[in-house]
C-alpha positions in Angstrom: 39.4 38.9 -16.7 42.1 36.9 -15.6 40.2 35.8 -12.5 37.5 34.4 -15.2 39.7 32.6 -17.2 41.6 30.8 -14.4 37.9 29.8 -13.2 37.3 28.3 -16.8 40.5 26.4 -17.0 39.9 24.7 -13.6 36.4 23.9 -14.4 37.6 21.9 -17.6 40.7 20.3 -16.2 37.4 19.3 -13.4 35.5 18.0 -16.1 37.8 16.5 -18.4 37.8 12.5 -18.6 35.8 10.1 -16.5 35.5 9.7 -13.0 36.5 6.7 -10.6 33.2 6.0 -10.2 31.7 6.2 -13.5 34.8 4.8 -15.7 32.7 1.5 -17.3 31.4 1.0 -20.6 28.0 0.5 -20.8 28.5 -3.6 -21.4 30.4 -4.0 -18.1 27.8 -2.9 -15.9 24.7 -5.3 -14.0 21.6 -3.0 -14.2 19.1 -4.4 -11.5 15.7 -3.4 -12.6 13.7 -4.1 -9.4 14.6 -5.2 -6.1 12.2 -7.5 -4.1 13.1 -8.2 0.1 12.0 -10.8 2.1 12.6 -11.3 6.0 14.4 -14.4 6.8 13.7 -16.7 9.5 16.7 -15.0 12.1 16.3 -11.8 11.0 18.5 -11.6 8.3 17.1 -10.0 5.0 16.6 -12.2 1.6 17.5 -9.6 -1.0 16.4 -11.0 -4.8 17.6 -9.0 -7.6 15.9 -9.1 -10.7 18.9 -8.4 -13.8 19.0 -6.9 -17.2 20.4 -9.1 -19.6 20.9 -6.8 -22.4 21.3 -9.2 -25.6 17.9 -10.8 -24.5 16.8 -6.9 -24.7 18.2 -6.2 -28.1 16.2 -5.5 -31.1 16.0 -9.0 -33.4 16.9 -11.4 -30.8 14.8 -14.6 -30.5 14.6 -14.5 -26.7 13.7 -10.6 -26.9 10.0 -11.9 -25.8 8.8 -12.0 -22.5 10.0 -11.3 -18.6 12.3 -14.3 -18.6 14.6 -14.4 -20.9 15.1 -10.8 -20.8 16.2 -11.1 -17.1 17.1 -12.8 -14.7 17.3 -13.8 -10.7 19.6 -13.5 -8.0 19.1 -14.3 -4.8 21.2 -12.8 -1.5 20.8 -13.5 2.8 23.0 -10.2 3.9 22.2 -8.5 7.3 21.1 -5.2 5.4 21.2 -3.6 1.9 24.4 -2.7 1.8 26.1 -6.0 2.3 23.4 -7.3 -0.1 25.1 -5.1 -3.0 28.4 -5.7 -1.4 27.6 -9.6 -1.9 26.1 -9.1 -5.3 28.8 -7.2 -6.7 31.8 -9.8 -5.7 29.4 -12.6 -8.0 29.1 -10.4 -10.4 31.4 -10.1 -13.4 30.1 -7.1 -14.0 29.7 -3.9 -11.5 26.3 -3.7 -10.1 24.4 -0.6 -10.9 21.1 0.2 -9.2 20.4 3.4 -10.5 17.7 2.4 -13.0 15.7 0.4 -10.5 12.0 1.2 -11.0 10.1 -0.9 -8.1 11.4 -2.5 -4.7 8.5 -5.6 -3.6 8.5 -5.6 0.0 6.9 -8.9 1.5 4.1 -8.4 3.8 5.8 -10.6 6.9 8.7 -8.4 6.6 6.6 -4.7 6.3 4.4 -5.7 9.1 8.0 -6.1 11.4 8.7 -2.9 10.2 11.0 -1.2 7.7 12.8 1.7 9.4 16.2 0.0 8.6 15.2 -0.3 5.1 14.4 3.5 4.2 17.3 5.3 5.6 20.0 3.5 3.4 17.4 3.9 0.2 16.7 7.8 0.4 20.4 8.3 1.4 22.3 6.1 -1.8 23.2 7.8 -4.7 21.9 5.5 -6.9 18.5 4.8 -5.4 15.9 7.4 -7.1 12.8 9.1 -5.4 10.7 7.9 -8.0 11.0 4.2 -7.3 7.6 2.3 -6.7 6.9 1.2 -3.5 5.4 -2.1 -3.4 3.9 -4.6 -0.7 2.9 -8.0 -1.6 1.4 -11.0 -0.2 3.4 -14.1 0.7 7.4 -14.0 -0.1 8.9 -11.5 -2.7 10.6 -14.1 -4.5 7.8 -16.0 -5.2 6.3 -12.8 -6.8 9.2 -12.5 -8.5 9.6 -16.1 -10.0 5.9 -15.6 -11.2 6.1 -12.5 -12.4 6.3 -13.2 -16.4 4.5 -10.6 -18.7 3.4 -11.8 -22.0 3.4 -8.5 -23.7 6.3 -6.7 -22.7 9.8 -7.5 -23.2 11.3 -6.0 -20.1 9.9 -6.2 -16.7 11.0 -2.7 -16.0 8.4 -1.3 -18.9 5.2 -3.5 -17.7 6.1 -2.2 -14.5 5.7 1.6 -15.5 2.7 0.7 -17.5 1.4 -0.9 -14.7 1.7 2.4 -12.5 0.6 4.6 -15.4 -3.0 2.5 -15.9 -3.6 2.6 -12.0 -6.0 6.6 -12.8 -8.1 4.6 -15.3 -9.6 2.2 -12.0 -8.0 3.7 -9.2 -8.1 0.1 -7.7 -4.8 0.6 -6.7 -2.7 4.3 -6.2 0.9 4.5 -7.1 3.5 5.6 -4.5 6.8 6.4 -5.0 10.0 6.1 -2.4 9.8 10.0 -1.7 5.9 10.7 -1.6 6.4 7.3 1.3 9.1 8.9 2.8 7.3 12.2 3.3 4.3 10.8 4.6 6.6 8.3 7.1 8.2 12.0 8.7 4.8 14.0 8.1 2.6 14.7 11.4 -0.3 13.6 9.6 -0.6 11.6 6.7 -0.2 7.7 7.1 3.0 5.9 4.7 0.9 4.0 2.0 2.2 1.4 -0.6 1.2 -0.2 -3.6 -0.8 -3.5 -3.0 0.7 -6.7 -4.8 -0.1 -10.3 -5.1 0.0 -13.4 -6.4 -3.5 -15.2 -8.2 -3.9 -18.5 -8.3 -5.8 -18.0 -11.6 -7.9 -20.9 -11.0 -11.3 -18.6 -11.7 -12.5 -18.7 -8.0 -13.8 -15.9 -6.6 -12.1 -14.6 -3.4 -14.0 -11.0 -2.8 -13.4 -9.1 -0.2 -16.3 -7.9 0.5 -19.9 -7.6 -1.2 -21.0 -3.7 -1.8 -24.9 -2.7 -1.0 -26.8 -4.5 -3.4 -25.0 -7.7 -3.4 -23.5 -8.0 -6.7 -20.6 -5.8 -7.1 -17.5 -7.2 -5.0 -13.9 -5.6 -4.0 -10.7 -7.2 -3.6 -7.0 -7.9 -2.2 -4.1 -8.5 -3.9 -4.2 -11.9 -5.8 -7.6 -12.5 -4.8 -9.7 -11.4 -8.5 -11.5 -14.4 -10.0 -9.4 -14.6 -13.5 -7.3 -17.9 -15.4 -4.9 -17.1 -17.6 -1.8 -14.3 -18.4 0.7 -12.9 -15.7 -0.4 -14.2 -12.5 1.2 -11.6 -10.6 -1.5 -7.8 -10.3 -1.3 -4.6 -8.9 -4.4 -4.0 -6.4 -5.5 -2.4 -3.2 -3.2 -0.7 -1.2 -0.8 -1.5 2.1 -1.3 0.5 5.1 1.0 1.8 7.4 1.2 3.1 11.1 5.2 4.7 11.3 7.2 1.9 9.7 4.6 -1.0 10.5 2.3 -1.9 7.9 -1.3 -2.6 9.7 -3.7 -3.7 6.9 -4.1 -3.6 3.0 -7.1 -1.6 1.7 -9.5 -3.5 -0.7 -10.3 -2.0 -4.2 -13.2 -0.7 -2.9 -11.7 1.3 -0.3 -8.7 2.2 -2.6 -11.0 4.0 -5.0 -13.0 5.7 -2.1 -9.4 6.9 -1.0 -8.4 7.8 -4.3 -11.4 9.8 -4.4 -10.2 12.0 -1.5 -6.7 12.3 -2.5 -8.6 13.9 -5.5 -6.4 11.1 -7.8 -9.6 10.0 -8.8 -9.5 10.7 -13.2 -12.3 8.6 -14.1 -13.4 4.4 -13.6 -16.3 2.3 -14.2 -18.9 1.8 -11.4 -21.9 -0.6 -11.4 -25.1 -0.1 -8.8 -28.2 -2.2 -9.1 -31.0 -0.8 -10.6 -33.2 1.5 -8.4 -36.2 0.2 -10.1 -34.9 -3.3 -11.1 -33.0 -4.5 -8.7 -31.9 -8.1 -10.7 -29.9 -5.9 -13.0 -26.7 -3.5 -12.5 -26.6 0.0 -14.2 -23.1 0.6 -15.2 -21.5 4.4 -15.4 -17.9 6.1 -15.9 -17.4 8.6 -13.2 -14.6 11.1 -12.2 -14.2 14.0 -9.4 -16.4 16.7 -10.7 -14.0 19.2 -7.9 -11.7 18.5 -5.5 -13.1 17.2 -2.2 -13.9 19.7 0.3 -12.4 19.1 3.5 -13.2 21.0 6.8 -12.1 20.2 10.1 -13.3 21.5 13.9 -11.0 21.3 16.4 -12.5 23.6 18.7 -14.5 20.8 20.9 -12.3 18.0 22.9 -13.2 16.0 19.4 -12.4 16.3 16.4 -15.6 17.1 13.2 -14.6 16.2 10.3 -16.8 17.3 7.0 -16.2 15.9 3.9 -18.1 16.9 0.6 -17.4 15.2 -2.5 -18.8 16.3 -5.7 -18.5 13.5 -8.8 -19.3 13.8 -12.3 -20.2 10.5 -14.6 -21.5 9.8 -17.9 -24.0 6.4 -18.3 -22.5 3.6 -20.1 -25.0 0.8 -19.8 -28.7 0.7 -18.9 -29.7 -3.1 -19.8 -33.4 -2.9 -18.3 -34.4 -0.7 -21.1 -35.7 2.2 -18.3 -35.1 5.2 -19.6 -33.1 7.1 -17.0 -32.0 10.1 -19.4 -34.9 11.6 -18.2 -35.3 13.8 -15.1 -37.7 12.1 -13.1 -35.6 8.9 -13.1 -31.9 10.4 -13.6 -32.3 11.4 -9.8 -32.9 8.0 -8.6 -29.8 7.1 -10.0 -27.8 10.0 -9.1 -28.9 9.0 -5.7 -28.1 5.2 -5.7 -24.6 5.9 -6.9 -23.8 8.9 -4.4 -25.4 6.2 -1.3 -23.1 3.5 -2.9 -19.3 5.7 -3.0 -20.8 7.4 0.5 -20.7 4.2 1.9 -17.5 2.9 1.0 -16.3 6.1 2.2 -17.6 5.7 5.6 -16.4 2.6 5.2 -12.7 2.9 4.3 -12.5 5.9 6.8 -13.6 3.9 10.1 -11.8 0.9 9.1 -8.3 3.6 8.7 -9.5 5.4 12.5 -10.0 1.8 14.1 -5.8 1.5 12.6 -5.0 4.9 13.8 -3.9 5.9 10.5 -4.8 8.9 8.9 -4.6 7.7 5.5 -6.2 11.2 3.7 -3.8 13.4 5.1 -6.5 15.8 7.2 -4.4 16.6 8.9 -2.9 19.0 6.8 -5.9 20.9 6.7 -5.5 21.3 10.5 -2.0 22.9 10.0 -3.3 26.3 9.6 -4.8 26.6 12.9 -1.5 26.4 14.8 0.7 29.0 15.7 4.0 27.0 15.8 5.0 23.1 14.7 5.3 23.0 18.5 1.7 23.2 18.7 0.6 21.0 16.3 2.8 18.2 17.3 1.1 18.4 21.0 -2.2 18.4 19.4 -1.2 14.8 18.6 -3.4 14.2 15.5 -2.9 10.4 15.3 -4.9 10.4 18.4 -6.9 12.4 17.7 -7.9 11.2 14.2 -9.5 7.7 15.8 -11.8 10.0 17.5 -12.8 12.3 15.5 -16.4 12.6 14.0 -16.9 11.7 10.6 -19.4 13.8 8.2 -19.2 12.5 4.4 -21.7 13.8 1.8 -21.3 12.8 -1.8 -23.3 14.1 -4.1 -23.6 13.0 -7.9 -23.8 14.8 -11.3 -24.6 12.1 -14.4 -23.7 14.5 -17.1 -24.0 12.9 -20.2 -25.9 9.0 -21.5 -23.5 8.0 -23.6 -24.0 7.5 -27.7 -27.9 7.1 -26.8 -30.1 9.9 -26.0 -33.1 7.9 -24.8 -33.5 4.2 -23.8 -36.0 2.2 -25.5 -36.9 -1.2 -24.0 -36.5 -4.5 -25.7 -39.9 -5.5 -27.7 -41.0 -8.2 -26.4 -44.0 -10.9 -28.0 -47.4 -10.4 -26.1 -48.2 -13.7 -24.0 -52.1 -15.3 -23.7 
């Protein structure tokens, strides 16, 4: 008894007051909402710092619209991030927090020099969360930054999440966060992989990135989609990496073939020319009707690798008035959209093995087949991955045809 109540009296005097550390009111602290890095020309890092500015924030105020008046920019050359805070903090009147950072923008120069000094110090701070977005952009993170004004929200911290959050509804881009990149960067398998981010011109031009079979529907890179208008700054593709060195960004295209794979796939629109009118595009929301399945030899001096995807979709538009909700043509399009995703899977997949990136992770499903992690590490799967045979079957289910049961074509005024 007496042991117990000596224990409870410590653990309030413990507990009692504040801290060192956390002895500020609320108003006397900088809360950074995103970080964005940029290498400079002798190495050094340029460290921006994108800052709450709470009255802008509050409820009422005139400036309380838009990215920025609700924040602002600061700008730091320091040798790492450390003396970036360090730096920040003395021109500061307030104390710099970073705990409620929700995205650090890495510039492409600087990820494809390679960012091993960068992820030690960010999974190590205290105030640096897991669940930070990791985000590569195109040209300089300050310019992305500068740009980066959303009309609807009032804080770039919440577009941000929203951002993330409306990546399943498209899958043109996949969110990662600081730990799942950190995982992946120590894993003997899976490739590091970052949010794609860029800058559009928004002068209406198209930029694809490549034309799909068919030759109307196009994919894209960051900053590259054919718009005018509203934040200039998007989410899209995705940044590849080999260890700490990003190789290549993935085009929507591939992104989605990836996220079908990953199984992070809920549901997007597709479009496929018409099997029997090719002018015309048949439009269709599909999802993953399973998880893929994923079965990998190892037994020969190569590698098979067998992948069989199973997706589910529901038509949405059928403009040539064919009426495809019936059996003897729903097969014909079953088939053109299963040929269309196979190939951007076979695509995606031998641009990743020319990288030497194993960007799906199979190599987890090799893990089994090893005694010992001494074993598997020998087997040397990053090797082994750009030589490994490639099997994909996709095969898809068109469930439903939307509000209409049967498709009837326009009428049309008989000619002489």
């Amino acid at each position: 008894m007496r042991f117990a109540v000596m224990i409870l009296l410590i653990t309030c005097i413990l507990t009692t007051g504040c801290s060192n550390n956390g002895a500020r009111e609320t108003d006397e602290i900088a809360w950074v909402i995103s970080i964005g890095i940029d290498r400079a020309e002798d190495g050094d890092l340029l460290v921006t710092y994108r800052i709450a500015v709470p009255a802008a924030q509050a409820a009422g105020s005139e400036n309380g619209s838009g990215g920025k008046d609700s924040s602002t920019l600061i700008t730091i050359k320091a040798p790492s991030l450390a003396e970036a805070r360090n730096l920040l903090n003395a021109s500061m009147s307030r104390g710099v927090n970073l705990s409620q950072v929700t995205a650090i923008v890495i510039s492409e120069d600087l990820a494809r020099h390679g960012i091993e000094d960068l992820i030690g110090p960010l999974l190590r701070f205290r105030e640096f969360r897991g669940t930070i977005f990791i985000i590569v952009c195109t040209g300089k993170a300050l310019d992305i930054f500068e740009a980066n004004k959303p009309p609807l929200e009032s804080i770039v911290s919440r577009w941000i999440h929203n951002s993330m959050r409306n990546y399943d509804e498209t899958s043109y881009f996949i969110s990662f966060n600081l730990q799942e990149f950190y995982t992946r960067l120590k894993s003997n398998s899976g490739a590091p992989l970052a949010v794609g981010y860029g800058l559009n011109p928004l002068s209406g031009q198209d930029q694809a990135a490549d034309i799909q079979p068919g030759g109307k529907t196009k994919t894209y890179l960051p900053g590259d989609v054919p718009r005018q208008g509203s934040n200039a700054t998007e989410f899209m593709g995705t940044a590849v990496f080999k260890e700490d060195k990003m190789v290549g960004f993935l085009d929507t295209g591939e992104t989605r073939a990836l996220s079908i794979l990953l199984n992070t796939f809920s549901y997007g629109f597709l479009s496929v020319p018409d099997p029997l009118a090719t002018k015309h595009l048949v439009t269709m929301s599909i999802r993953n009707g399973r998880a893929p399945k994923i079965d990998i030899d190892i037994s020969g001096e190569e590698p098979v690798i067998n992948v069989d995807v199973l997706l589910e979709g529901e038509i949405s538009g059928l403009p040539t008035g064919i009426a495809y909700e019936s059996k003897e043509y729903l097969n014909l399009l079953e088939t053109q959209v299963s040929n269309t995703l196979q190939q951007q899977i076979v695509d995606m997949l031998a641009r990743t093995q020319a990288w030497g990136t194993d960007v799906v992770d199979f190599g987890y499903f090799i893990r089994p087949k090893f005694l010992t992690m001494g074993e598997l590490k020998n087997y040397d799967w990053d090797q082994r991955f750009s030589q490994a045979t490639l099997t994909v079957k996709v095969n898809t289910e068109l469930r439903r045809t939307g509000l209409m049961r049967k498709t009837q074509p326009i009428r049309r005024e008989a000619k002489d």
